[in-house]
N, C-alpha and C positions, 0 to 999 in steps of 0.2 A: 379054188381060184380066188374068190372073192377074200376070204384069211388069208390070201398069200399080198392080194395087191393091201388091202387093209394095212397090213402090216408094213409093207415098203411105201405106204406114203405116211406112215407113221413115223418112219425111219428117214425120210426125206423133212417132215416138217421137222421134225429132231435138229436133222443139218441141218436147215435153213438156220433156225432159231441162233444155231453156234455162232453161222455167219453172217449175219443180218447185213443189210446193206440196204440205203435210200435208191428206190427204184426213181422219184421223184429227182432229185438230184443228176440223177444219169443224164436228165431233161435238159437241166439247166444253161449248158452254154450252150444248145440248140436253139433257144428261147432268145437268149442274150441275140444270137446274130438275127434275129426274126423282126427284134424290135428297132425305134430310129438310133443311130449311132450314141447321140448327147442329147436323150428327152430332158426338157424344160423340169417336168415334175410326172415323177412313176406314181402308179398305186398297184400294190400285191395284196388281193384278197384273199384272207385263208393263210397270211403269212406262217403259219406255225410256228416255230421254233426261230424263223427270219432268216434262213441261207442265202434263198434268192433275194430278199430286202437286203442283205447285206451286198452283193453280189453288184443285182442296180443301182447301190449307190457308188461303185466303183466307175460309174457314164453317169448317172441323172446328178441335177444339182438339186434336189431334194426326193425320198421317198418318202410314202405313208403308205405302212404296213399293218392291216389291221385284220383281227380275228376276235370269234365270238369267245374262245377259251382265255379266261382269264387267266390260268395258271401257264398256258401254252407265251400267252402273250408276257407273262412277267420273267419266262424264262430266257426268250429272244431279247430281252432287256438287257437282262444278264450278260448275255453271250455277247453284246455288239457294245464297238469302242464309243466312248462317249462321244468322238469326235466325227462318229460318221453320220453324214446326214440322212435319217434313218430318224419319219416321229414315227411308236410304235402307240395301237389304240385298240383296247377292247371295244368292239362295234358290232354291229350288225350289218352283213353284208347289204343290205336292200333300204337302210335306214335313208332319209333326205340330209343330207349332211351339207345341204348348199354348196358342192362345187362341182358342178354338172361344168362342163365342157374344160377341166382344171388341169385333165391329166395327158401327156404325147405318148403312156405305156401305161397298158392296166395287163396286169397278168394274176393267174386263179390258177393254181395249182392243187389238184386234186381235193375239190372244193365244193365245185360246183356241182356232185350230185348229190348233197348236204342239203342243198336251196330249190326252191320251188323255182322250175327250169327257164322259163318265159318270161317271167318278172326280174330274174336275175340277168338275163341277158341285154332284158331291157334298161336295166337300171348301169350295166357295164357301160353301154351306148350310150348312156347319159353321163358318164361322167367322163367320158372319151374325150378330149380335144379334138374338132378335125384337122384331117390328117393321122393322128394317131393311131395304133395298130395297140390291137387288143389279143395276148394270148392265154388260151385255156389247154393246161394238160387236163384231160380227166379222164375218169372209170366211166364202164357201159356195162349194160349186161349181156353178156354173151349172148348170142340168137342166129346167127347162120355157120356156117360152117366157116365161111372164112375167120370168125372170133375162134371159135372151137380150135381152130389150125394151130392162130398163134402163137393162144393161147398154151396148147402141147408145147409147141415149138420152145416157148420162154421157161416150161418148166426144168427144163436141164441149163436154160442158159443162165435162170437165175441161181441154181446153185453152183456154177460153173463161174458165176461174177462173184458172188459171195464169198467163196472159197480164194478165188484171185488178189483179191481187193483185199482180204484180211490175212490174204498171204498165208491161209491154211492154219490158223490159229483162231480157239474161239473170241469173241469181241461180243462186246454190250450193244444194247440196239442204240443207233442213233437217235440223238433227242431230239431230232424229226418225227422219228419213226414212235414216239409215244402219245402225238395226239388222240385224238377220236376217231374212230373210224368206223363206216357202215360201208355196206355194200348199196351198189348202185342197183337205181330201180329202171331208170329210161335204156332203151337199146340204143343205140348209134345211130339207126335208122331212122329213130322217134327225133332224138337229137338233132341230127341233122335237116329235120322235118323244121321245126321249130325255128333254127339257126336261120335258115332259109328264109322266114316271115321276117324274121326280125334283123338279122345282120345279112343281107343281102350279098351273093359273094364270097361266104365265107370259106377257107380251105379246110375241109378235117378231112383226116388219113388216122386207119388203126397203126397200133405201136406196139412194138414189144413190150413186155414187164406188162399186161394187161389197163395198156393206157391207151389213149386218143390224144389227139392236137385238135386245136381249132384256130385258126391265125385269120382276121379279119382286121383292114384299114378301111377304118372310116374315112370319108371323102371330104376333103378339103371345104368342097361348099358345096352349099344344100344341093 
């Protein structure tokens, strides 16, 4: 039994691999209705490749899109029109970059379990505008049963979207899909613990594709 399952998930990573597909992405105009209609000035940590930077700057009248990979960042360069307001920056997510309270949309798309959890949330918080709403898609590590559910649940659906989406034909991975990546160490639970000290209020729900939301508006005044 064990050689037979061995084998059909061997054969399943196989298909995936044909059909790749941005789980992240799926996210995206979920996110867009989350955030203010026309923010003043977005920030996307962890931008990658820049989908969603390109994306917010279709509503904000300025983005800054920044990640710690150099090569990830010079390739989102690449890809976006000169004319879209979109600065893109190799950075440090937690760096003092002097513009705390600068931004009406910060979003961190599968990012934030990259960054030391508490310091990153606190530093989101600071560069929030009040009023502004701050959203995070990220990974957890699986730990009760309801992740374990989903988790099952998504593995047929994501071959079942991979297959759809490339219309049954193999395709190259998206150049999303070739930054860094680790696996998450915090549970949801731990997560949510944290989120709670620090963003008061905050909404996270588990997701399909082995993701989380977290959607928190910062309050106008103190």
């Amino acid at each position: 039994m064990t050689a037979l399952t061995d084998r059909a998930l061997r054969a399943l990573g196989r298909f995936n691999a044909a059909h790749p597909w941005d789980h992240n992405a799926h996210y995206h105009r979920w996110i867009l209705r989350r955030l203010p209609r026309r923010p003043h000035r977005a920030l996307d940590v962890g931008c990658g490749s820049g989908d969603l930077a390109r994306l917010l700057a279709t509503r904000a009248a300025a983005v800054r899109a920044v990640d710690a990979d150099p090569e990830i960042v010079a390739r989102a360069r690449e890809l976006t029109a000169p004319a879209t307001p979109v600065t893109f920056a190799v950075e440090d997510a937690l760096a003092d970059t002097g513009d705390d309270g600068a931004y009406a949309a910060v979003t961190c798309l599968a990012t934030l379990h990259h960054l030391p959890l508490a310091p990153a949330l606190l530093r989101f918080r600071e560069r929030l505008a009040p009023g502004g709403t701050l959203v995070v898609l990220g990974l957890s590590r699986p730990a009760t049963p309801a992740d374990h559910l989903l988790g099952l649940l998504s593995i047929p659906l994501n071959a079942a979207t991979g297959w759809l989406r490339n219309r049954g034909r193999p395709a190259p991975r998206p150049v999303a899909m070739t930054a860094a990546i680790r696996d998450a160490e915090e549970t949801l639970a731990e997560i949510a613990l944290v989120a709670e000290r620090i963003l008061p209020g905050a909404r996270i729900r588990r997701r399909l594709f082995w993701r989380y939301t977290l959607v928190w508006h910062k309050p106008a005044t103190p």
